[in-house]
C-alpha positions as CSV (number, residue, x, y, z in Angstrom):
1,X,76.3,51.8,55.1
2,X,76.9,55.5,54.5
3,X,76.5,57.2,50.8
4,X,80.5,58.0,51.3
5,X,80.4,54.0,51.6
6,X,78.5,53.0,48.6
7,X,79.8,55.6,46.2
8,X,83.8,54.1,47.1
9,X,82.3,50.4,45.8
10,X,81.0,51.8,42.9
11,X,84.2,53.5,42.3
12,X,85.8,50.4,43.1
13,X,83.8,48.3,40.6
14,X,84.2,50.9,38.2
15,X,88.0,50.9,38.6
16,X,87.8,47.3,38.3
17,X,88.8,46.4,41.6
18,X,86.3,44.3,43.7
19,X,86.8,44.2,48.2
20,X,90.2,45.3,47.1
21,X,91.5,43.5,44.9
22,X,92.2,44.3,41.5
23,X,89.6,42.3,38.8
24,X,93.2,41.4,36.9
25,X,94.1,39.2,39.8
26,X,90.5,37.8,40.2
27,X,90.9,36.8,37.1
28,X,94.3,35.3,37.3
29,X,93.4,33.5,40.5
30,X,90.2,32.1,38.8
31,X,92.0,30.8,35.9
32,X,93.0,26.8,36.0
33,X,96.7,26.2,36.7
34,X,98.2,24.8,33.5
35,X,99.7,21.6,33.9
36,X,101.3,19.1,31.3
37,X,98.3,16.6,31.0
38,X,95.9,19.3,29.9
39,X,98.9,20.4,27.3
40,X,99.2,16.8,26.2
41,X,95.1,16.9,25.9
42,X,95.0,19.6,23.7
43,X,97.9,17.9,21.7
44,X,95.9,14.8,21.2
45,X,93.7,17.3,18.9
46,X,96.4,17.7,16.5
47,X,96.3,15.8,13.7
48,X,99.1,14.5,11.8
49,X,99.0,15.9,8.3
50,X,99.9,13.2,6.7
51,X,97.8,10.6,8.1
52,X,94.7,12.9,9.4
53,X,93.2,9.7,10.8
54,X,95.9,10.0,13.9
55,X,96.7,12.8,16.6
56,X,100.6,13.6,17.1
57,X,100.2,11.9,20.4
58,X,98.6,8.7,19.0
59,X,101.6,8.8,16.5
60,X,104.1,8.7,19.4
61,X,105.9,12.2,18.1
62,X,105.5,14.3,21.4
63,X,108.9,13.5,22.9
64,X,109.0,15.8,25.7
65,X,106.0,18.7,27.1
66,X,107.3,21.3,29.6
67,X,105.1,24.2,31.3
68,X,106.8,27.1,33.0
69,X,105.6,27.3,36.5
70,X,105.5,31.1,36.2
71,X,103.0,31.7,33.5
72,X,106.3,31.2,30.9
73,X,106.5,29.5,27.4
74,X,105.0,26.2,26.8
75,X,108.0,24.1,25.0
76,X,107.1,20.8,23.1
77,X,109.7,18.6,21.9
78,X,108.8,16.4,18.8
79,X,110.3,13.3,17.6
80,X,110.5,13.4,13.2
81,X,109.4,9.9,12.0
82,X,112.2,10.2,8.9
83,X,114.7,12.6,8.8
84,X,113.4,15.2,6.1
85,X,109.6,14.2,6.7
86,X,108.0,17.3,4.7
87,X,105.1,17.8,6.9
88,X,107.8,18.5,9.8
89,X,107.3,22.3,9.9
90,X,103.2,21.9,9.1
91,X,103.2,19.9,12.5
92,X,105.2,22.4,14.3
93,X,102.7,25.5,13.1
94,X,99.6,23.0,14.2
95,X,100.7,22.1,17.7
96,X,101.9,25.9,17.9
97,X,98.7,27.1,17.1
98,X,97.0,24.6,18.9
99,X,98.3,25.4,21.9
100,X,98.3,29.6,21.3
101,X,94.6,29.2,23.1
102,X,96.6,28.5,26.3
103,X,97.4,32.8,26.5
104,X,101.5,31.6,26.5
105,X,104.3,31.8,24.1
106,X,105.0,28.5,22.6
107,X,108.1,26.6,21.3
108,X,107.7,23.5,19.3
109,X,111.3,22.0,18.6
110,X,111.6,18.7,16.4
111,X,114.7,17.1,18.4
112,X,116.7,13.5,17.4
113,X,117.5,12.9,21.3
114,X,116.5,9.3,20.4
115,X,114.9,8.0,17.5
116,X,111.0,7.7,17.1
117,X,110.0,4.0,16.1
118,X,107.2,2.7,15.0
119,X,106.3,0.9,18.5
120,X,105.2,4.4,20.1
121,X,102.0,4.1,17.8
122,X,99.6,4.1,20.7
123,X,96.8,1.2,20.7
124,X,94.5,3.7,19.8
125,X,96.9,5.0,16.7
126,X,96.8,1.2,14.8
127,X,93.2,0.6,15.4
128,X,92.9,4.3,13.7
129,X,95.5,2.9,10.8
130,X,93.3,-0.6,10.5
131,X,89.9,0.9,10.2
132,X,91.1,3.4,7.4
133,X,92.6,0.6,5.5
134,X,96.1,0.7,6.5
135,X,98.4,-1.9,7.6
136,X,99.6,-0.7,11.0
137,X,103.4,-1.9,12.4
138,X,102.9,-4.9,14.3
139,X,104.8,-7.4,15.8
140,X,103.4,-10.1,13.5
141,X,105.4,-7.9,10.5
142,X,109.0,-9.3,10.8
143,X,109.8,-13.0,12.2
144,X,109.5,-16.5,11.1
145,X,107.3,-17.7,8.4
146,X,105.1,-20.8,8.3
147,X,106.8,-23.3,9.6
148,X,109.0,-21.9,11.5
149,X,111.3,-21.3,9.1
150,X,113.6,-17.6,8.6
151,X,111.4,-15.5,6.6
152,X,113.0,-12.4,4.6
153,X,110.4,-10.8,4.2
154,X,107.9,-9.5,6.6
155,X,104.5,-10.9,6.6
156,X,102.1,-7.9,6.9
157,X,98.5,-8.7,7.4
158,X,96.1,-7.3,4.6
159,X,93.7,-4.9,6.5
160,X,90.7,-5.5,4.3
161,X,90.9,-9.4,4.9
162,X,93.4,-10.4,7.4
163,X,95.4,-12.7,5.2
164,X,99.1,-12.7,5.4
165,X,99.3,-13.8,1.5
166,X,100.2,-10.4,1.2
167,X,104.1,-9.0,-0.7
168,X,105.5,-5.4,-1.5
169,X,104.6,-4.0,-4.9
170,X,106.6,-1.0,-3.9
171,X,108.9,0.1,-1.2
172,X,108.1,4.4,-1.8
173,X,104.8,4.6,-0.8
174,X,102.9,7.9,-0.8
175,X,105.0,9.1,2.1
176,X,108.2,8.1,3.3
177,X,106.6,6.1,6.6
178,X,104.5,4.0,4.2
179,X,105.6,1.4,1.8
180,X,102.3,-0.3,-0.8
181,X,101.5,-3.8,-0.5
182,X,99.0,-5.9,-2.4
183,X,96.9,-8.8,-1.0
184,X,96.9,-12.3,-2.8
185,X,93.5,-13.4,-1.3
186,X,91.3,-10.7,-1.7
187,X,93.5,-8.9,-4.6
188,X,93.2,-5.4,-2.8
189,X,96.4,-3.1,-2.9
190,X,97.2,-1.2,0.3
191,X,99.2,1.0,2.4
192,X,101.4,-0.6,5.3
193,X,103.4,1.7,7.6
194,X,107.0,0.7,7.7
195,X,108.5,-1.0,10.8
196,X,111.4,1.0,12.2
C-alpha cells in the first residue's frame, strides 16, 4: 500500500468513516432492532407506586405496546385500575422514563378501551401480593360458603394463616384497589385487593 493509500484511511478514520461507510451507520447497523418483547422487558421493571412489590406488567396495566418500524415513538397504552387512581400520571412519567433509555420519543396513554380487572394480575403479581402480606383476588373470594350455601360476602383467605374466618373491617382501604380485612383465627388485620 502506497503512503497516498494509508494517509486516505487515516483520513477516513479521522472523518469517522471506516471502508466507506460512515461510523453513524456502523453504529446504527450494530445497534439491536427494537422489538415489543424487549419493550415489555423493560416495562416489567416498572414498579407500580402504589404497591412497589409489583411491576406494571405483573399488575396487568400494559394494555397495548407498539414500536415504530422506522426508528419512531414507542407508544404504550395503559389500563387505570379505578377511574381517578392518583398514581395514574406517576406511572405514566415511570414507564416514560423507563423507556427514554431506548434513544426514542415515548407516548404513554392511560386508555378505557376495556376495563382492567383484577384477573390480569399475573401468577407472579399474587405470589408478590401473598408474600408481602396482602390478600391477592382470587377465585376462592366470591362464591358459595360452607355448605354450599349463597354466601354475601366474599370469603378472602387471611395471608398470614390461610384461614377464611376472615370479614371486612373497612371497605376504603389505603388505596382505592384495596379494601382492610381482619382475620378471626390468628387476629391479624390485613390488606385484600378488591375483586373487579
Amino acid at each position: 500500500m502506497s503512503e497516498s493509500g494509508v494517509q486516505i484511511d487515516v483520513a477516513r478514520i479521522r472523518a469517522g468513516a471506516v471502508g466507506g461507510r460512515p461510523a453513524a451507520a456502523t453504529a446504527a447497523s450494530a445497534r439491536p432492532s427494537l422489538d415489543e418483547a424487549a419493550v415489555r422487558d423493560a416495562l416489567a421493571e416498572v414498579m407500580d407506586p402504589e404497591l412497589p412489590m409489583l411491576s406494571v406488567v405483573d399488575l396487568g396495566i400494559v394494555h397495548r405496546v407498539d414500536v415504530a418500524a422506522d426508528g419512531g415513538p414507542i407508544r404504550v397504552e395503559i389500563l387505570p385500575t379505578f377511574v381517578g387512581c392518583p398514581a395514574l400520571e406517576l406511572i405514566k412519567r415511570s414507564i416514560a422514563e423507563r423507556l427514554a433509555a431506548f434513544g426514542r420519543p415515548v407516548e404513554v396513554e392511560a386508555t378505557f378501551e376495556i376495563p382492567w380487572t383484577s384477573e390480569r394480575i399475573s401468577p407472579a403479581g399474587r405470589g408478590a401480593l401473598l408474600a408481602a402480606g396482602i390478600a391477592p383476588p382470587g377465585p376462592d373470594s366470591a362464591g358459595l360458603a360452607v355448605g354450599g350455601l349463597i354466601d354475601l360476602e366474599p370469603r378472602v383467605p387471611c395471608p398470614h394463616c390461610g384461614s377464611r374466618r376472615t370479614t371486612l373491617e373497612n371497605v376504603f382501604g389505603p388505596t382505592q384497589c384495596r379494601t382492610i380485612r381482619y382475620c378471626a383465627d390468628c387476629r391479624q388485620p390485613f390488606e385484600a385487593i378488591k375483586p373487579v
